[in-house]
N, C-alpha and C positions, 0 to 999 in steps of 0.2 A: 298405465298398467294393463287398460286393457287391449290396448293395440299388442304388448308387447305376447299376452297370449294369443290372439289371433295368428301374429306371425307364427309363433309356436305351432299351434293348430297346423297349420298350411304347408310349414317344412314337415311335418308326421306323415300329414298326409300326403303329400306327394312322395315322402319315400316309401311311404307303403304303397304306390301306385307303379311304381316299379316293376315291370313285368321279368320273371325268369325266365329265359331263354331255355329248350330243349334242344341238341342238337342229338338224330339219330344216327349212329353208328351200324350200318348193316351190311352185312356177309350175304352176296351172292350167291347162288349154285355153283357158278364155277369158281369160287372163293374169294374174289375181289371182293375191297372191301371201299363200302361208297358212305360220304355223308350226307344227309338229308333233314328236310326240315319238318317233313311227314314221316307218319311211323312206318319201321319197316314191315313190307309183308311175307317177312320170311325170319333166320335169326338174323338178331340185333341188339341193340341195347343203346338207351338213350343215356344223354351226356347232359348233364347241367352245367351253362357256362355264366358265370356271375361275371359283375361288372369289373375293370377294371383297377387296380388300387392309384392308377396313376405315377407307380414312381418304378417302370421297367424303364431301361435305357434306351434313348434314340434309336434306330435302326435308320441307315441309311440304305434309300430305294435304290437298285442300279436302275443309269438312265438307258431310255427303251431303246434298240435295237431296229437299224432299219429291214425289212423283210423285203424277199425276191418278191415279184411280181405284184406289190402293192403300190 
């Protein structure tokens, strides 16, 4: 029994150790708009992106393309 709280314990805690992500969303002077993983210093507005649920569908990558002069 007591192993079985310990594991208990230790799955809590690691999902409480889970860090949120910020990603900032920020408007330029000339209005493009960039994202960043510091805050912006102008307008902005930051984006909380949580973990994945795991169950969005495959995407397949196109394969890469040869480029001129490489």
């Amino acid at each position: 029994m007591s192993c079985l709280k310990t594991v208990i314990c230790a799955a809590a805690l690691l999902a409480l150790c889970v860090p949120a992500m910020a990603i900032n969303k920020c408007t330029g002077a000339d209005g493009q708009t960039t994202f960043q993983d510091a805050p912006c210093a102008g307008k902005g507005e930051a984006i909380k992106v949580r973990p994945g649920s795991g169950n969005a569908p495959a995407v397949a990558m196109p394969a890469p393309t040869a480029q001129a002069g490489a």
